[in-house]
C-alpha positions in Angstrom: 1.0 -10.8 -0.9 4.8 -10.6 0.1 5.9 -7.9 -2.8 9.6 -8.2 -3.7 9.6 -4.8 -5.6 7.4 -2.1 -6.2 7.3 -3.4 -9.7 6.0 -6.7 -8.7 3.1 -4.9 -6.9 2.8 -3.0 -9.9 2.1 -6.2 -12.1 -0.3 -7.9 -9.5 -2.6 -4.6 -9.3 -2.6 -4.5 -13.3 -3.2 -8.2 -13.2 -6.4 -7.8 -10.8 -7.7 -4.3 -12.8 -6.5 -2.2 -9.9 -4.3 -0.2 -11.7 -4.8 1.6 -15.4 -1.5 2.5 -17.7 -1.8 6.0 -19.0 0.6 6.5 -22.1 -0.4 9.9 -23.2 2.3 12.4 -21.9 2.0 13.7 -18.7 3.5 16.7 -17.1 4.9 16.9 -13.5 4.3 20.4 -13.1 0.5 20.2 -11.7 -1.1 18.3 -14.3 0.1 14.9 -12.8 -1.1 16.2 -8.7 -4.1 17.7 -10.5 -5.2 14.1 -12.2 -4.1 11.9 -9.0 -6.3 13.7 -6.9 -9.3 13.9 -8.6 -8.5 10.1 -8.9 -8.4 9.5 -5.3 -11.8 11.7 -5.0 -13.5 8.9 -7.6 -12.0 6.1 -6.0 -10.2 5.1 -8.7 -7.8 2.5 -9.8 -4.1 3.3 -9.4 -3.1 4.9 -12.4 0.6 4.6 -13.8 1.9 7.2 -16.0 4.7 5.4 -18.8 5.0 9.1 -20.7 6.3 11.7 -18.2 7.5 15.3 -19.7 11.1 15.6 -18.3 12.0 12.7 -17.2 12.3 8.8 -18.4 11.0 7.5 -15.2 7.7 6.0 -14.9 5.2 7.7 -12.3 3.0 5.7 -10.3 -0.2 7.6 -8.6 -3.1 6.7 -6.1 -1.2 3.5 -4.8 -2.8 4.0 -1.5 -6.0 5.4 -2.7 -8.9 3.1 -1.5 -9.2 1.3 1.9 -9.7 -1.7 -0.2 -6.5 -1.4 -2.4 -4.8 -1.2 1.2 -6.5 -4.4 2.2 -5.6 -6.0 -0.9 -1.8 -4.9 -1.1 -1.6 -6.7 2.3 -4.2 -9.2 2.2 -1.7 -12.2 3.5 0.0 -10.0 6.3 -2.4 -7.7 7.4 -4.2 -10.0 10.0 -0.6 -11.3 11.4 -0.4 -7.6 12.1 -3.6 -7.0 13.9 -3.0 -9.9 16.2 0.7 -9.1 17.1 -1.0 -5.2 18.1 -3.6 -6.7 19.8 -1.6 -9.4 21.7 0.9 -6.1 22.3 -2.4 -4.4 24.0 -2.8 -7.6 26.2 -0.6 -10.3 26.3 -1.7 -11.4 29.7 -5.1 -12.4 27.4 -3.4 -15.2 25.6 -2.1 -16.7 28.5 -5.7 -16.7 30.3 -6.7 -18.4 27.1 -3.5 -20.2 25.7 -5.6 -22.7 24.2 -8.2 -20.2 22.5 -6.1 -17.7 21.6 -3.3 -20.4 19.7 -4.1 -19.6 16.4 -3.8 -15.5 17.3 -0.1 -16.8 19.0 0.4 -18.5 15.7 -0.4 -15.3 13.5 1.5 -13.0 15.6 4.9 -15.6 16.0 4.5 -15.6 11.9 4.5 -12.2 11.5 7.5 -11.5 14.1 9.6 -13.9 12.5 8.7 -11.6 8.8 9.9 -9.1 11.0 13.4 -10.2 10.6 15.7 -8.0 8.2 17.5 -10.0 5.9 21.4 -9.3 4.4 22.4 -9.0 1.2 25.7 -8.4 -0.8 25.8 -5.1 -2.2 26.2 -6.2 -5.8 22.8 -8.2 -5.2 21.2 -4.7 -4.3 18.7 -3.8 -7.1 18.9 -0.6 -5.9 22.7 0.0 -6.7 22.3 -1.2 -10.2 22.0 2.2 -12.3 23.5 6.0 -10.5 21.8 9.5 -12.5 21.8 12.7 -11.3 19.4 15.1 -9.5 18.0 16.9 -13.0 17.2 13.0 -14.1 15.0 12.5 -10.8 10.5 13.7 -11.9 10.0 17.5 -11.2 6.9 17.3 -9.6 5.0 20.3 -8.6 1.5 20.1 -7.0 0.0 23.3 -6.4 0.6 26.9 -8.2 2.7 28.5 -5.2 4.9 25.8 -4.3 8.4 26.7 -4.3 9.7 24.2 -6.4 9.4 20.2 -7.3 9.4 18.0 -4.2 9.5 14.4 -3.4 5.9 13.7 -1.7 6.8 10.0 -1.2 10.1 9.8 0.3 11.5 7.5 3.1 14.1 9.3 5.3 16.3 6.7 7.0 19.1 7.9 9.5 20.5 6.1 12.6 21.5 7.6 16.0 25.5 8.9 16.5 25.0 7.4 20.0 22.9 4.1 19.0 24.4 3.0 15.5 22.3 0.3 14.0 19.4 -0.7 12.1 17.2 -2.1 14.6 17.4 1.8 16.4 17.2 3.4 12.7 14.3 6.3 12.3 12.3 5.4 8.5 10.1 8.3 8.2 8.0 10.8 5.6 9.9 14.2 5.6 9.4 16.3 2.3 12.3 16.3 0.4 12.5 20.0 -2.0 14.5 18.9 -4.9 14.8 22.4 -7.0 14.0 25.7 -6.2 15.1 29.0 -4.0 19.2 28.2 -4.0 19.5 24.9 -4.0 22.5 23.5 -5.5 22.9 20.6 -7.9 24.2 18.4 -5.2 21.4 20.1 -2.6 18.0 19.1 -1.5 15.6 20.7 1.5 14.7 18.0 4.0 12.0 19.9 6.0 11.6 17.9 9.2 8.9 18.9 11.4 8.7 19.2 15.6 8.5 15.7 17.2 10.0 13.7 14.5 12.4 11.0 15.0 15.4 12.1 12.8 15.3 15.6 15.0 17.0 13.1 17.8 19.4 11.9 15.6 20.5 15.3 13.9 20.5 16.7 17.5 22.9 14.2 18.4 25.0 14.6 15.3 25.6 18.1 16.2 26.4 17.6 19.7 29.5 15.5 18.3 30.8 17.7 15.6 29.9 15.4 12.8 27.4 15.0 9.3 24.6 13.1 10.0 24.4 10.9 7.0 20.8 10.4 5.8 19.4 8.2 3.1 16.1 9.0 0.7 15.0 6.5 -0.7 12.0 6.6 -3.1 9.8 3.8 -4.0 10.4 -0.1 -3.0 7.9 -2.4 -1.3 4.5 -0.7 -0.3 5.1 -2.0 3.2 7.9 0.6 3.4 5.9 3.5 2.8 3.2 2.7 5.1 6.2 1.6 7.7 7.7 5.4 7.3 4.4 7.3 8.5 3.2 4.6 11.5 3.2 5.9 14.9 4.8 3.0 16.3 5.1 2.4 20.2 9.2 2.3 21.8 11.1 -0.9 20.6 9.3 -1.5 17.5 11.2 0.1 14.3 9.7 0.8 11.1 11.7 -2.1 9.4 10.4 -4.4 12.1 6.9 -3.2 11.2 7.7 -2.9 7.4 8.6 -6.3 7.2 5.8 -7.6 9.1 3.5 -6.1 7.1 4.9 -6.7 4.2 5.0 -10.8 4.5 8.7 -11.0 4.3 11.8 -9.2 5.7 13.4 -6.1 4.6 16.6 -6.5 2.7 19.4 -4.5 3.7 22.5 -4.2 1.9 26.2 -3.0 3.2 28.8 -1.1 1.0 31.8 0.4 2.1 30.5 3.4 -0.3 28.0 3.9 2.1 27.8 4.6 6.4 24.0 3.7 6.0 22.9 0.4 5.6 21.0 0.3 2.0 17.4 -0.9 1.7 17.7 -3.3 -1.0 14.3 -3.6 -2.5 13.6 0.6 -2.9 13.4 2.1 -6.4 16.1 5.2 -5.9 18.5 5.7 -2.7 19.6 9.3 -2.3 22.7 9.1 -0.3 24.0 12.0 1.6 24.8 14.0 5.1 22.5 16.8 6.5 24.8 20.2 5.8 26.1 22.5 8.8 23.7 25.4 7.4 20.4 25.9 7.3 18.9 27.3 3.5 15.0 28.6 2.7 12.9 25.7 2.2 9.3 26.4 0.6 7.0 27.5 -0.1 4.2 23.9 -0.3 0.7 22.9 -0.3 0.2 20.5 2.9 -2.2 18.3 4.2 -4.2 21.3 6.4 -5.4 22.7 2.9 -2.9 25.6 3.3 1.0 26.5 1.7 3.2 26.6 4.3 5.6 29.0 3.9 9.5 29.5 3.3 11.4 29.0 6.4 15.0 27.6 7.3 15.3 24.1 7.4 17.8 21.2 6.9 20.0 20.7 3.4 20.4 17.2 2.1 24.0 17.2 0.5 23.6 14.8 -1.9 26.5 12.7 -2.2 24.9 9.9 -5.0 21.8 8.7 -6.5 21.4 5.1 -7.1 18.3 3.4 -8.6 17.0 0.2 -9.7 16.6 -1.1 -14.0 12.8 0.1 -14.6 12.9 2.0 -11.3 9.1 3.6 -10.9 8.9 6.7 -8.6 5.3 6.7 -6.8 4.0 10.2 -5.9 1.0 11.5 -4.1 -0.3 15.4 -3.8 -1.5 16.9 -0.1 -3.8 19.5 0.2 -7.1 19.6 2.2 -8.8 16.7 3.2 -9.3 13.8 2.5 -6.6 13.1 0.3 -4.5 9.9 -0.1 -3.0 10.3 3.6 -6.5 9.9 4.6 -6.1 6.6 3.7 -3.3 6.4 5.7 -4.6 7.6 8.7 -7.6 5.2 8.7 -5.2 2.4 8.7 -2.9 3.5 11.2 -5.9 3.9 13.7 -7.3 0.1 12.4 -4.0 -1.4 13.1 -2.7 0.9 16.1 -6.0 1.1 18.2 -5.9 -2.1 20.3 -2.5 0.1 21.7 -4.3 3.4 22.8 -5.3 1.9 26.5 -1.5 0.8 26.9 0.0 4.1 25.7 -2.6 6.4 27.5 -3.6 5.0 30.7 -7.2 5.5 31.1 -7.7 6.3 27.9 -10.2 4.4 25.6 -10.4 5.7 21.9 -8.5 8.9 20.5 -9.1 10.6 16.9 -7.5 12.9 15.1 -9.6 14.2 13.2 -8.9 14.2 9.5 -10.9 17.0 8.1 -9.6 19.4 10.6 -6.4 18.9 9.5 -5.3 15.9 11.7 -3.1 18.4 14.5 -5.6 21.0 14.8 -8.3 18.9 16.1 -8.0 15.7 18.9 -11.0 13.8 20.2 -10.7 11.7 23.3 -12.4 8.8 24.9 -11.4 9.1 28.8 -12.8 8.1 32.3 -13.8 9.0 35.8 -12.5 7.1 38.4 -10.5 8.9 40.5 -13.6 10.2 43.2 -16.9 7.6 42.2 -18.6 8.4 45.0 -19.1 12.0 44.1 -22.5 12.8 43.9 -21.8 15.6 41.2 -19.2 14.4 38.2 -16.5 16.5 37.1 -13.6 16.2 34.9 -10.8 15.1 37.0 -8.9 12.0 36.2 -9.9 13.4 32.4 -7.1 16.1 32.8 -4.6 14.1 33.8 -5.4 11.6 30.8 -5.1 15.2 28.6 -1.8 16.0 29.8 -0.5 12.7 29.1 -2.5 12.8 25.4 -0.7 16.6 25.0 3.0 14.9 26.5 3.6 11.7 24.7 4.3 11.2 20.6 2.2 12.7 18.1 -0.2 13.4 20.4 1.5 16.0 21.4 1.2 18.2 18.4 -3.0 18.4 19.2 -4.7 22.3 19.1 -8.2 21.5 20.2 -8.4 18.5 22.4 -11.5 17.4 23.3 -12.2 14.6 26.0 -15.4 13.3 27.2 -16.2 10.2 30.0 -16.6 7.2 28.1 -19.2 5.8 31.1 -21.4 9.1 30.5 -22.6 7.2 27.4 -21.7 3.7 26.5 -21.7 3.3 22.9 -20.6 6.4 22.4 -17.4 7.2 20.0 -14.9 10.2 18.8 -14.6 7.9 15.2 -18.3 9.6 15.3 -17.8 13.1 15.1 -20.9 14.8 15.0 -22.2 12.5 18.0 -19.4 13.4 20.3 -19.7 17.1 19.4 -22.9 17.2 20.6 -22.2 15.0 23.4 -19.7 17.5 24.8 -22.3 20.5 24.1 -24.7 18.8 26.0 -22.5 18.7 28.9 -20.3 21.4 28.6 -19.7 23.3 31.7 -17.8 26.4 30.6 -17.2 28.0 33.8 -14.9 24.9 34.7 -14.2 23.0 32.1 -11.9 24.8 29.7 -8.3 24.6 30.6 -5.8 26.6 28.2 -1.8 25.7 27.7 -0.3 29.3 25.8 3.3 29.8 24.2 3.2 26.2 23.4 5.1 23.6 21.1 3.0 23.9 17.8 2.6 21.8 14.4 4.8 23.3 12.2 2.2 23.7 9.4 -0.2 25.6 11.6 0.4 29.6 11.4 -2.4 30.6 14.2 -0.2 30.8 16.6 2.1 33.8 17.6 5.5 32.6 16.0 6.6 29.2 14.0 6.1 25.8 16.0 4.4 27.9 18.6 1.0 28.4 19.5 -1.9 27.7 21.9 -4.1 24.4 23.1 -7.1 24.2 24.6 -7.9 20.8 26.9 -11.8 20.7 26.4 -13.3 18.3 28.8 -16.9 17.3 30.3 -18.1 14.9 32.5 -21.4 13.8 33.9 -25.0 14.6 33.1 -26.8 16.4 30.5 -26.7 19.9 31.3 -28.4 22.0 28.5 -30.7 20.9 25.5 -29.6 21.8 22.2 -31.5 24.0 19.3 -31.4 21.9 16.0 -33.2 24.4 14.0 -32.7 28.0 13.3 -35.3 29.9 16.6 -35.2 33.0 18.0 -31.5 34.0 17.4 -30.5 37.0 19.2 -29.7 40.7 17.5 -26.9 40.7 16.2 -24.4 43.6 16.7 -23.4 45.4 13.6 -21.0 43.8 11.1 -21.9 40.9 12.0 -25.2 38.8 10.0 -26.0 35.9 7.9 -26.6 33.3 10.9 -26.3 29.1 10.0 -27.2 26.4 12.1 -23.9 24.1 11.4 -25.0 21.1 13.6 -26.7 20.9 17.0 -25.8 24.1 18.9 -23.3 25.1 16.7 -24.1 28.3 14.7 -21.8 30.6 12.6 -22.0 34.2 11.7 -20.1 36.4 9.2 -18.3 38.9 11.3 -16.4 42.3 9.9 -12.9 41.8 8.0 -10.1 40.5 10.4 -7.5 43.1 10.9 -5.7 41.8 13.8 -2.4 41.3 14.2 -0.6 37.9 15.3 -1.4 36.9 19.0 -3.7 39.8 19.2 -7.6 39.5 20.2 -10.3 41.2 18.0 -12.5 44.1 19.2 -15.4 43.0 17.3 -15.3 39.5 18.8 -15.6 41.2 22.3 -18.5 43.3 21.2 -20.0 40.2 20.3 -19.1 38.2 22.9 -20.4 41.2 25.4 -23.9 41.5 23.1 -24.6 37.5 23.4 -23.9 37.7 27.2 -27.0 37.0 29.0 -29.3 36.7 26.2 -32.0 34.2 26.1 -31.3 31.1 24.2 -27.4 31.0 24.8 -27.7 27.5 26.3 -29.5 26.2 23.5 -26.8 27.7 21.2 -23.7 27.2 22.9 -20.7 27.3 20.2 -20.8 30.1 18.4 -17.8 30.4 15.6 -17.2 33.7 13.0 -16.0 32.9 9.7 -16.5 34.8 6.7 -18.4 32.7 4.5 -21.4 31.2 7.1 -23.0 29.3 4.2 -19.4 27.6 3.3 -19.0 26.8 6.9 -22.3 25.7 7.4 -23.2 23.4 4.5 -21.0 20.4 5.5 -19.6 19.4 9.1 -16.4 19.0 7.2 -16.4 22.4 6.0 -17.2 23.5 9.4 -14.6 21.6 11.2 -12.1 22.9 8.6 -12.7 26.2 8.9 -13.3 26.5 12.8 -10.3 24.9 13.8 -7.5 25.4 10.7 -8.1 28.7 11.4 -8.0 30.1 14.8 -5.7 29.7 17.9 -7.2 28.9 21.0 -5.4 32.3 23.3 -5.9 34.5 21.2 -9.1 33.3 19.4 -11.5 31.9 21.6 -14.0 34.1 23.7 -16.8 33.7 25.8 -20.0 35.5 27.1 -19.2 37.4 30.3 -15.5 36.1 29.9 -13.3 36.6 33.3 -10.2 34.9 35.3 -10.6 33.9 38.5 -7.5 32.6 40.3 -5.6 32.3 37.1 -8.5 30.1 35.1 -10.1 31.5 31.8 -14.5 31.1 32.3 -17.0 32.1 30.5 -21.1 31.3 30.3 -22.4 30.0 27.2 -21.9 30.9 24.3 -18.3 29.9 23.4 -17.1 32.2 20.5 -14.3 31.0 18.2 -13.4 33.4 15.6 -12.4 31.3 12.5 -11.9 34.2 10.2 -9.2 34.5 7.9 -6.5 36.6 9.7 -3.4 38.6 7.6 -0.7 36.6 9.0 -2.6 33.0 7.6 -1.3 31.2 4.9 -2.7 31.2 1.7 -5.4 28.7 0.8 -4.7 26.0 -1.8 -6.7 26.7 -5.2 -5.5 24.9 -8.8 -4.6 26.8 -11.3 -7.9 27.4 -14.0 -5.9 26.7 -17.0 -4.2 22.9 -15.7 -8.0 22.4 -14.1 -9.4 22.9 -18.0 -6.6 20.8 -19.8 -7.3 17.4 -17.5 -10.8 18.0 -17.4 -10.4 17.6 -21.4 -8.2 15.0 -21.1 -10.6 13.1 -18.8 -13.8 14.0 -21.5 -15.5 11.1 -23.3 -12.5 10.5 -26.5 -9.8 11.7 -24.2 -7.1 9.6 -22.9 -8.4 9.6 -19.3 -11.3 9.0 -20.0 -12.8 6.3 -17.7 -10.0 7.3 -15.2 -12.3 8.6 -12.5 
């Protein structure tokens, strides 16, 4: 359905019984993250809250909380989409087929032609109608140790010094801090992270000498959110993409007030200019289940707030996952993987993979082609297809990448992880096939590696037969060198062990992992057993895959944390025999894990009890 507003969406979901009102009053300050997420957990409806402590503006949680509320937001757009991606994938197919593929021609044409931004006069801009200041704007706090109330919904637009325009403007999600550390009452933290669009932008600002004016805007058509966090290829702009999806083009406003065009339709437009100086952002619970910490980053000067008559603010809470960006992820790889081949030559199928933490852990879908008639496989063309994955957008920001021959197994895919995990086990051959990249460009929210935005990555690739078999029970497991006990079969091949307390310091290798690595060299059974990771709760690590994949790859930086039996360089290449060794224990220099506070947990479990007013909620 082409929204109008966010409040029209809002009306259509309560309409259909996807959305519940919740009067009772709500606070910001944890209670509200605390009762949206354990309403994305159940799968519930989105839930809007009319009485918030604070503030007179409605909140509006779990929007995007079900792939079927997703669907349903966009059920008159969404296909429009998939063909226009698809046809972008192959356009030489429709005109192979012109006759068969008319109707996808017709869907695509429709939704370019949505694509279309539309102008309006400012005093026509809902947006503009009503101005408030910062203290007005919901305080919301998710977690116990976040440094103060953050917008966890915003749409960052900015255009280019050296490109002006919208068609070349950058929409994206960059938290917004709204109180906290020294922020003034004008002031807000915009915490950009490495790779992101607007970094362009400011860069070229401050090559001229001059603000960059930025606007946040909060709310407006769904399409808009799910515009700001799409990976979209070169040429395509969010508002392209927003309006496409969202069955009707974006309306754009001009004032001379503002250097920005204004998005017409949003719920709240923070204007401003990103300040000369740098201030302490942080600390805030992110999406890898961790706070990340205070650090310098951009200031928002705020310059004006504007906001629509009934303007609702829509929020959602990040933490481990899955969580509501989940959501989002599944839909960017529905609607984006038709693209992958195009983007990546060679390259089939990617995943990043959710419960890792998205940047921590990349899986890959490659082939062989570059010597066929080799009687004995390898990875070849595989690396080059890595480099390219590890060069080239998002990408970019992978830890772990994993890449595997599609031809070794037809069928065969990274959406499946335990599958392709054993696949590359199986196949493995660790005296060749691990490749690492040090003192590299880093996910800012990933504090394994030796400084800020910098760390390790490890290109993990296998090609051709089966090599090894793989234990799938607990058998004839090695002695164990002291401090180290409580051994768990995680999956096929994978076991964990509790090793001593992790002392090390950042960058630094661990003695005890090399006594370990040196007491499993050589041992019987090391094929069957080849990944072996140290964490220090096995049965945690253990008892799901997603527990294992959290803890195995949020927590360890290839250099410095991966090790091998009889481990040695020759010619400048890290090899090992099998096991691999990951040591996934906690080390000081980690950030603190996310946990709720006991006494908001008690108070929305009650609220949520048979006679309470959430009951029914979740």
């Amino acid at each position: 359905m082409a929204y109008a507003s966010l409040a029209s969406c809002v009306a259509d979901l309560e309409k259909t019984g996807r959305l519940r009102r919740v009067d009772v009053q709500i606070d910001p300050v944890l209670e509200a993250g605390a009762i949206q997420r354990r309403a994305l957990a159940a799968g519930a409806p989105a839930l809007l809250f009319t009485n918030v402590k604070g503030t007179g503006f409605p909140l509006l949680a779990n929007l995007f909380g079900t792939k079927e509320r997703v669907e349903f937001l966009f059920r008159d757009s969404l296909d429009a989409v998939k063909e226009f991606f698809a046809l972008a994938a192959d356009p030489a197919a429709a005109l192979r087929h012109p006759l068969k593929n008319l109707p996808r021609l017709g869907s695509a044409l429709a939704g370019g032609l949505h694509a279309l931004t539309r102008r309006i006069a400012a005093d026509k801009a809902p947006v503009l109608a009503c101005s408030c200041q910062k203290d007005a704007l919901p305080r919301l706090v998710s977690w116990p140790k976040d440094g103060g109330a953050f917008i966890t919904l915003p749409l960052v637009y900015s255009e280019d010094p050296d490109a002006p325009g919208a068609a070349r403007a950058n929409l994206g999600m960059y938290r917004i801090q709204i109180s906290g550390n020294d922020y003034g009452p004008d002031e807000a933290g915009l915490h950009y992270q490495t790779h992101r669009g607007i970094g362009v932008h400011h860069a070229h600002a401050l090559a001229k000498g001059i603000p960059l004016p930025v606007h946040v805007y909060v709310g407006g058509p769904p399409a808009l959110t799910l515009a700001a966090v799409m990976p979209l290829p070169e040429g395509i702009s969010e508002l392209t993409f927003a309006g496409m999806l969202g069955g009707r083009g974006v309306a754009l406003a001009r004032s001379k007030s503002f250097s920005l065009p204004v998005l017409a339709e949003a719920d709240f437009c923070i204007s401003g200019f990103i300040a000369p100086a740098a201030k302490p952002e942080g600390p805030f619970g992110d999406h890898m289940g961790y706070y990340s910490l205070r650090h310098d980053f951009p200031v928002l000067k705020i310059t004006g707030i504007h906001h629509r008559r009934n303007a609702v603010w829509p929020f959602t809470t990040v933490g481990r996952p899955p969580q509501e960006d989940t959501v989002f992820g599944d839909f960017i790889h529905e609607i984006t993987g038709p693209l992958i081949g195009k983007v990546f030559s060679g390259v089939s199928e990617v995943h990043a993979v959710d419960a890792a933490g998205v940047h921590p852990l990349l899986l890959a879908m490659g082939h062989e082609r570059y010597v066929p008639w080799e009687a004995l496989r390898r990875p070849r063309e595989l690396l080059t297809q890595a480099m390219h994955l590890l060069g080239t957008s998002q990408t970019a920001l992978a830890k772990y990448l994993l890449i595997t021959a599609g031809e070794d197994a037809p069928g065969l895919s990274c959406r499946d992880v335990p599958a392709f995990l054993r696949h590359m086990l199986e196949r493995t051959d660790f005296s060749r096939d691990l490749h690492f990249i040090t003192a590299a460009t880093a996910d800012t929210l990933d504090y394994t590696g030796t400084a800020l935005n910098e760390g390790s990555k490890l290109i993990w690739a296998s090609a051709g037969e089966r090599r090894r078999e793989l234990d799938t029970e607990m058998r004839g497991l090695p002695d164990l060198p002291d401090g180290f006990a409580d051994p768990h079969l995680a999956g096929p091949g994978m076991l964990v062990v509790r090793g001593p307390k992790n002392t090390a310091e950042r960058g630094a290798q661990s003695a005890d992992m090399a006594r370990l690595a040196q007491a499993l060299t050589g041992r019987h059974g090391s094929e069957r057993l080849p990944l072996v990771v140290v964490a220090d709760d096995p049965a945690f690590c253990a008892a799901r895959l997603e527990n294992f994949l959290w803890v195995t790859f949020t927590r360890s930086d290839p250099a410095a944390d991966v090790y091998g039996a009889a481990e040695r360089t020759v010619a400048k290449h890290w090899l090992c025999d099998a096991p691999l060794l990951i040591d996934a224990r906690v080390k000081p220099f980690h950030a603190p894990v996310l946990e709720e506070d006991p006494d908001v947990t008690r108070r929305v479990e009650a609220l949520a009890a048979p006679g309470g007013p959430l009951h029914g909620c979740w």
